[in-house]
N, C-alpha and C positions, 0 to 999 in steps of 0.2 A: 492609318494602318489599313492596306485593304485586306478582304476575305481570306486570302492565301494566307499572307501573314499571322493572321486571328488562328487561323487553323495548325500553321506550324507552330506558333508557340503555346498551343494549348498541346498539340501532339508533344513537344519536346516538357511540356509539366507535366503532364502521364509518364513521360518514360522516365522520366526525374524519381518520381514516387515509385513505379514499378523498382527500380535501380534499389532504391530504397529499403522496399520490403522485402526485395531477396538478401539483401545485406543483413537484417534485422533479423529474417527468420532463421538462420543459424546454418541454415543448410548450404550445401554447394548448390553451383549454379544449375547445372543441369538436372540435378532434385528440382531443385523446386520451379524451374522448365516444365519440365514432368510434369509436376503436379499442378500448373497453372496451362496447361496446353500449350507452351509458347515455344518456336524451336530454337534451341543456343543459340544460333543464327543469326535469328533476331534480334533475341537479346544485347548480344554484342556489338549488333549495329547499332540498336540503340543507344546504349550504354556509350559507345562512341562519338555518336552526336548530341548525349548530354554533356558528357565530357569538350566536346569542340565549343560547345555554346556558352558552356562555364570559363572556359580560357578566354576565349574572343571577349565577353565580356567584363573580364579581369584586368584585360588589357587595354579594354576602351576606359575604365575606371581609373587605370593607372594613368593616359593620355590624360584624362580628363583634368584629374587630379595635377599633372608636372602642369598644363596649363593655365589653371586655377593660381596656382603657388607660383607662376612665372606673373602674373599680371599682377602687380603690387604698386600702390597706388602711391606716389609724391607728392607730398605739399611740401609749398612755400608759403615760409613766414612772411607777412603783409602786413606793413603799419595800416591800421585804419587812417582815411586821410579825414581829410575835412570837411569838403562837402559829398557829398553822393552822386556828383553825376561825371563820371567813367568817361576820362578824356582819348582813351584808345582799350579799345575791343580787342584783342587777339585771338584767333581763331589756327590750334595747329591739329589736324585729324579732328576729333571730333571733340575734342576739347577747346573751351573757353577761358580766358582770362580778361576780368577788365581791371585796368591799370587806370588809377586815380591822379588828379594834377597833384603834382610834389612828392610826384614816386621817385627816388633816386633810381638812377643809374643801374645801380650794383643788383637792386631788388629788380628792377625790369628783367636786367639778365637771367636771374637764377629762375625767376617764372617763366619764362621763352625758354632752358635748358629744364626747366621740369615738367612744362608739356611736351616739349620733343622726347621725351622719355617715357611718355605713357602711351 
């Protein structure tokens, strides 16, 4: 994160809590404007780019989130075989599978169709 950055988002948590206290103190906007030297102006610009920052990131939380809940992880059921040393490697994206001697057929496929799926 460089400096600029550091400094926009400490400017937009000031204007976050400013937003705040004029909410809490009871009063209208432009009272309490007033009484804090600030001009409506301002305010409202602010207030605006709290409100942008608060969407934008509502929105990258909800990508986030459909992405998270789209990558859902398949397994395939595998006989243990007999001895341990892995007569073919599969390799599909960044997924591994090793296939044992006296894998049938049927179980080879459904592993090659459930790493093509991840």
């Amino acid at each position: 994160m460089t400096t600029q950055e550091i400094l926009q988002d400490y400017r937009l948590r000031e204007w976050a809590l400013m937003v705040t206290e004029q909410r809490d103190s009871g009063h209208s906007v432009r009272k309490w404007c007033a009484e804090q030297g600030i001009n409506v102006k301002t305010y409202y610009y602010r207030l605006n780019r709290v409100r942008e920052e608060l969407t934008q990131a509502a929105n990258t939380t909800d990508i986030t989130n459909q992405v998270k809940s789209a990558k859902k992880t398949v397994f395939a059921a595998l006989p243990l075989p007999k001895s341990r040393c892995a007569a073919i490697t599969v390799h599909i994206g960044g997924n591994t599978a090793e296939i044992q001697n006296g894998t049938d057929a049927e179980t080879i496929e459904n592993v090659v169709r459930a790493l093509s799926r991840l």
